[in-house]
N, C-alpha and C positions, 0 to 999 in steps of 0.2 A: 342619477335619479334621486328623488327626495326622500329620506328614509317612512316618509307616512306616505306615501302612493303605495296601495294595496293592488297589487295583482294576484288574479283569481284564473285558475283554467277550469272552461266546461268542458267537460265530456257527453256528447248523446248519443249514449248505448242503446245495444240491441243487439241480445245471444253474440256477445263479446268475449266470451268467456277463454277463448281460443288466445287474442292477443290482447287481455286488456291490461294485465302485468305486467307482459314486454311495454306497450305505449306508458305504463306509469313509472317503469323503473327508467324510461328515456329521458324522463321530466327533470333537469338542473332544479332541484331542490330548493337550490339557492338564490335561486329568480323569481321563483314562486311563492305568495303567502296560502293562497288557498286552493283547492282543488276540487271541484264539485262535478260528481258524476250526476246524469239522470238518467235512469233507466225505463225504457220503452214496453215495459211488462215483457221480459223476456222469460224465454221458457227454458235457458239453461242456467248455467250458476253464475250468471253476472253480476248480479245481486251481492250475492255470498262471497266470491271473489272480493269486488269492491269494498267492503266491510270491513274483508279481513287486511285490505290494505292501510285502514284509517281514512279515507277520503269523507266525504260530505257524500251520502245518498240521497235522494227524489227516488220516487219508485211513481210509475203513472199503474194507474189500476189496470189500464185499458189501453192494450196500443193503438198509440194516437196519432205516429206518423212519423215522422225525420219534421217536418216544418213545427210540429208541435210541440217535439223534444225539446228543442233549440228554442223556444220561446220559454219553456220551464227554464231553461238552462239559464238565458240573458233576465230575466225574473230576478234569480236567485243570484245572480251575481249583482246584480243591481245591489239587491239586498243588501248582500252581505259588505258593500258600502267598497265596491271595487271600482277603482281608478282607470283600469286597464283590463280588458277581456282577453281570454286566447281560447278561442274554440278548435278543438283538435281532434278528431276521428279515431276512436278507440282499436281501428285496425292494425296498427303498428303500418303503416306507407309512410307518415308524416315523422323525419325525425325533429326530435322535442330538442335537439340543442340549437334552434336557431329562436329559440323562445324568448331570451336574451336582447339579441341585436334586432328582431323586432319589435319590441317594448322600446329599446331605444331608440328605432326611428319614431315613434308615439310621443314618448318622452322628449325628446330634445326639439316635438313640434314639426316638424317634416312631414309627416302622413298622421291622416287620422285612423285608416283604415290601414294594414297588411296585411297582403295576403301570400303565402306560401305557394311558390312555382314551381312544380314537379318536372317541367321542359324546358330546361337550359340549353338542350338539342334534341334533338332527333336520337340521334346517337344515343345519349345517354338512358333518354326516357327507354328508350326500346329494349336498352340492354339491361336497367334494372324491372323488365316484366311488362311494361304496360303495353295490352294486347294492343294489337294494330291498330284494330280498327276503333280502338279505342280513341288511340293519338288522332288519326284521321278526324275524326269528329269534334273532340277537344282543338284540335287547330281552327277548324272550320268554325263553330263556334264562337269562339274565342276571338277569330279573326271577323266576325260579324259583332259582337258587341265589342268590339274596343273600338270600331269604325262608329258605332251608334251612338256610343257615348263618351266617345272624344276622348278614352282611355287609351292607356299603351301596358293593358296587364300582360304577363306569360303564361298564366293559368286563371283563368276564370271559372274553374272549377274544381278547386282544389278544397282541401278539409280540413286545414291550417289558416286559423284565421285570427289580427288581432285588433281589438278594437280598441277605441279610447272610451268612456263613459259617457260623455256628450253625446255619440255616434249613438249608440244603445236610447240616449233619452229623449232626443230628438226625433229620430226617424219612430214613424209608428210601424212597428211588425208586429204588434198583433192583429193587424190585418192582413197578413201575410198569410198563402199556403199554409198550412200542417203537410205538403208535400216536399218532396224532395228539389222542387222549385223556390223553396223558401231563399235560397242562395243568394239564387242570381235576382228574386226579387230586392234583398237585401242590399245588394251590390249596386242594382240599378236605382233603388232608392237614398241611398251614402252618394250619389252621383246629382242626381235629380239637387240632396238639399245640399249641396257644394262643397260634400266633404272631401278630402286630398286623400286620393288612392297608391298605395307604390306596392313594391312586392318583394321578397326574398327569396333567394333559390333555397329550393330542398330536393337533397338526391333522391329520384326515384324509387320507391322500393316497394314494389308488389310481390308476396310471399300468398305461397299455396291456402296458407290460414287468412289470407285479408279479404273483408266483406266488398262484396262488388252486389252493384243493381242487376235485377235481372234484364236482357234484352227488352223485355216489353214496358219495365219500368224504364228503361235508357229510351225508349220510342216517348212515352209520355214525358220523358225530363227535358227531350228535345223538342217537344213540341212546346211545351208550358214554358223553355226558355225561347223559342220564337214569338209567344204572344206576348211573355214582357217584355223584349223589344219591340211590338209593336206597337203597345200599350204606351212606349216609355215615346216612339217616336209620334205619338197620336197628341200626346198629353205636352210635351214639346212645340210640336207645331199649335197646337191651341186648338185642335180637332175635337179631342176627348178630355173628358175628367175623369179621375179613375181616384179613389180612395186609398191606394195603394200609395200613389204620389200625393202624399200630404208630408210638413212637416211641426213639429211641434204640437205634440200630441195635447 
């Protein structure tokens, strides 16, 4: 890679305070130029924590949501004049050494987008933690948007993510959710304006301390990713227009 390609990782917190030293000490140093947290007005010491590690703070007065995190977050990476995105979930599940080889598939032009697979197997996923019925859903899922949008991802809902800059300035997400569907909106719109999606494995790893959606949040995530693909196959077929599928802001 070119020694002036700046790579930046966000983080968007939220009462992180539990693992967000572990997710930062997992971070290769040495792949990274920048690292910018943004915090969701949390009400324990993530704040404080994050500070005392040196990273880049955001603090939102007012929480404003997981979709609206992440649009602070690609903002300020923008800014800060980054070549290369990695958005990573301050829960400690994603590990940070394959931060690396995908920047590299970015870099050498292969994918615009990566994203981090937690389901290599069955097997695997299950035996590093992730509830059942979780995986059940994550397949199902997964195996309905990679049929809609002509994809072959292994997790389409993962919290390991790494962009090129193009992708961030092209596709518009600030039309996007401020919900936890900001994702797959994102996903399906890198798709829509004909960016090249691939993936990386990363071991599963669910620990007693990692933040999970509530079930009634997991009922609303699956629902709002039902309507972007339907959104996605409306606006497709030449049915619907929807603002969400624009590109070139």
């Amino acid at each position: 890679m070119k020694p002036d390609k700046k790579i930046v990782v966000v983080i968007p917190a939220y009462n992180a305070e539990k693992t967000l030293e572990k997710t930062y000490n997992d971070i290769p140093r040495s792949s990274v130029h920048e690292i910018i947290l943004v915090d969701d007005a949390s009400t324990d010491r993530t704040v404080e924590i994050a500070q005392s590690l040196g990273v880049t703070v955001i603090t939102h007065q007012k929480n404003a949501g997981y979709g609206a995190n992440q649009k602070t977050c690609y903002k300020a990476a923008l800014n800060a004049g980054a070549d290369f995105v990695v958005m990573i979930h301050p829960d400690y599940q994603y590990d940070c050494r394959v931060i690396p080889y995908a920047i590299g598939f970015l870099d050498a032009g292969i994918c615009d987008v990566v994203i981090g697979s937690r389901i290599r197997s069955r097997k695997e996923a299950l035996q590093g933690g992730m509830p059942f019925y979780k995986y059940i859903v994550n397949r199902q899922l997964t195996f309905a948007e990679n049929i809609i949008l002509g994809q072959n991802i292994g997790d389409c809902h993962s919290g390991f993510r790494a962009y090129t800059r193009q992708v961030l300035e092209k596709i518009c997400f600030e039309h996007n959710s401020d919900s936890f569907v900001f994702d797959t909106q994102l996903l399906a719109q890198a798709v829509w304006c004909g960016f090249r999606i691939g993936d990386v494995p990363i071991p599963t790893r669910y620990l007693p301390d990692s933040s999970s959606i509530s079930f009634y949040q997991g009922i609303l995530y699956t629902l709002g990713t039902v309507m972007v693909m339907v959104q996605y196959l409306l606006a497709r077929c030449r049915i619907g227009r929807f603002r969400l599928f624009q590109c070139n802001c």
